[in-house]
C-alpha positions in Angstrom: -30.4 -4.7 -11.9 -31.8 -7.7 -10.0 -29.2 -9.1 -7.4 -29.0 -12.4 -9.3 -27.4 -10.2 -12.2 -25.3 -8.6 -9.9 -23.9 -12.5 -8.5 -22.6 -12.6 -12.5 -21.2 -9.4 -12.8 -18.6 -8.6 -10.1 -15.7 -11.1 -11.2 -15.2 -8.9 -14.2 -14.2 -5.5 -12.3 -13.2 -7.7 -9.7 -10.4 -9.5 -11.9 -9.2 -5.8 -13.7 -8.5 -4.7 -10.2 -6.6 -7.3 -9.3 -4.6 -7.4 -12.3 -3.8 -3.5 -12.0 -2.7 -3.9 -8.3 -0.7 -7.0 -9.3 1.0 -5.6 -12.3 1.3 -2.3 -10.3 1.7 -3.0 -6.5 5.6 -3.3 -6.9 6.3 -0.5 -8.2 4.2 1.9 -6.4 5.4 1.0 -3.3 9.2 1.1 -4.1 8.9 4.2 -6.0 6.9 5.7 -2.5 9.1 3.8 -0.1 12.1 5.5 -1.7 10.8 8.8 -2.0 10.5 9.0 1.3 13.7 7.2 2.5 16.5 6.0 0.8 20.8 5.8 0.3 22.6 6.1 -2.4 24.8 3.1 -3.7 26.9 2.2 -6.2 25.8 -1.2 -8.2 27.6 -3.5 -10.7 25.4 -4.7 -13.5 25.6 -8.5 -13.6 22.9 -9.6 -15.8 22.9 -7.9 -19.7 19.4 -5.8 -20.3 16.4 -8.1 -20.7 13.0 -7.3 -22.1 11.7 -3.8 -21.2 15.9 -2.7 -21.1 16.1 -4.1 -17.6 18.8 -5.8 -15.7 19.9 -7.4 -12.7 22.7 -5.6 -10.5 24.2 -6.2 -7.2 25.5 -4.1 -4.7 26.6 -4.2 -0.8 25.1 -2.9 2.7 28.0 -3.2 5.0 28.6 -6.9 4.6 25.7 -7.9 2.6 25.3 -8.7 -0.7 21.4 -7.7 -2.3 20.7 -8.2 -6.1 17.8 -5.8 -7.5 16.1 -5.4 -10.8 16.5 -2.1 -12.5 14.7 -0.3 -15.9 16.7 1.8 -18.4 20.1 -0.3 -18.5 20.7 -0.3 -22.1 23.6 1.8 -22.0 25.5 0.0 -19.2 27.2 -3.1 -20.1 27.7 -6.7 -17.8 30.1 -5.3 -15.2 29.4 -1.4 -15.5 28.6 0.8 -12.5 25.3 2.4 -11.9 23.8 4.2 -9.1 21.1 2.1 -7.3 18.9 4.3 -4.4 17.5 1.4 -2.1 15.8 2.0 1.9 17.8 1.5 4.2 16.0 -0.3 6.7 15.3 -3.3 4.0 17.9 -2.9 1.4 15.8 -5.5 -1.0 13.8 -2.8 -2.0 15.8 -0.7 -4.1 15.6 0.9 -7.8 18.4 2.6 -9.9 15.7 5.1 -10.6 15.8 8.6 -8.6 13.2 8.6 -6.3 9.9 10.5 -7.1 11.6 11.2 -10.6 9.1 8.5 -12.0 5.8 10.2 -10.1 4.8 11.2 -13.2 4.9 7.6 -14.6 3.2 5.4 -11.6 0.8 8.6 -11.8 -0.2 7.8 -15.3 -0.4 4.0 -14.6 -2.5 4.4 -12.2 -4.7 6.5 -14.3 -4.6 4.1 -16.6 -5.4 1.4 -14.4 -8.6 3.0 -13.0 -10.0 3.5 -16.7 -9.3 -0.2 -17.3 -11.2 -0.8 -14.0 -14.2 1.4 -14.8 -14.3 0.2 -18.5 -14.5 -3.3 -16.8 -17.3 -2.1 -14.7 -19.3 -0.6 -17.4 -18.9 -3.9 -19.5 -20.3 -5.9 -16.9 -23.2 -3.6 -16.7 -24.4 -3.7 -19.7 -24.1 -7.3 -19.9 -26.1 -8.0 -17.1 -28.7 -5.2 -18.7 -28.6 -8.3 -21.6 -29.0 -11.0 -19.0 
């Protein structure tokens, strides 16, 4: 593979990673930051499940007010409680997931994500083989 072959072949691999980490950044690092530290607080549901059965909820640190996103709200309507688990030194980051009960999830993302990236990487191989 000559090095002028190799100037044409990178953004490929170079644009699946950065979609994986994109797409996946998020919620790797809330799902870790939370495993390692995190209260328990009760949320109210303020926006009806969206795509994906999301919904917004809010909930209060002392005297402040934070509004998260959380997954698997079908069941709870506008208004309903649920249990939110955010880290108490930045209360933004928070989930109404159980921490570490979604390893197994992120796990198979990631996974998933590094097949994507060498599937990318193999593509551009062989078409710089055809360049």
């Amino acid at each position: 593979m000559s090095v002028e072959n190799l100037k044409h072949s990178w953004w490929f691999p170079a644009l699946a990673l950065l979609w994986f980490v994109l797409a996946m950044g998020p919620q790797v690092l809330t799902s870790t930051v939370l495993k390692l530290s995190s209260q328990e607080a009760a949320a109210v549901i303020t926006t009806a499940p969206l795509e994906h059965v999301t919904c917004k909820y809010q909930f209060s640190v002392g005297d402040r007010y934070f509004i998260g996103k959380g997954h698997d709200c079908a069941n709870a309507p506008v208004g309903g409680s649920i249990t939110i688990y955010y880290w108490p030194t930045h209360p933004l980051i928070s989930s109404n997931v159980v921490p570490g009960s979604d390893s197994s999830e992120i796990l198979s993302d990631i996974v998933i994500g590094l097949l994507i990236f060498m599937g990318a990487t193999l593509i551009a191989s062989l078409r710089s083989r055809d360049d």
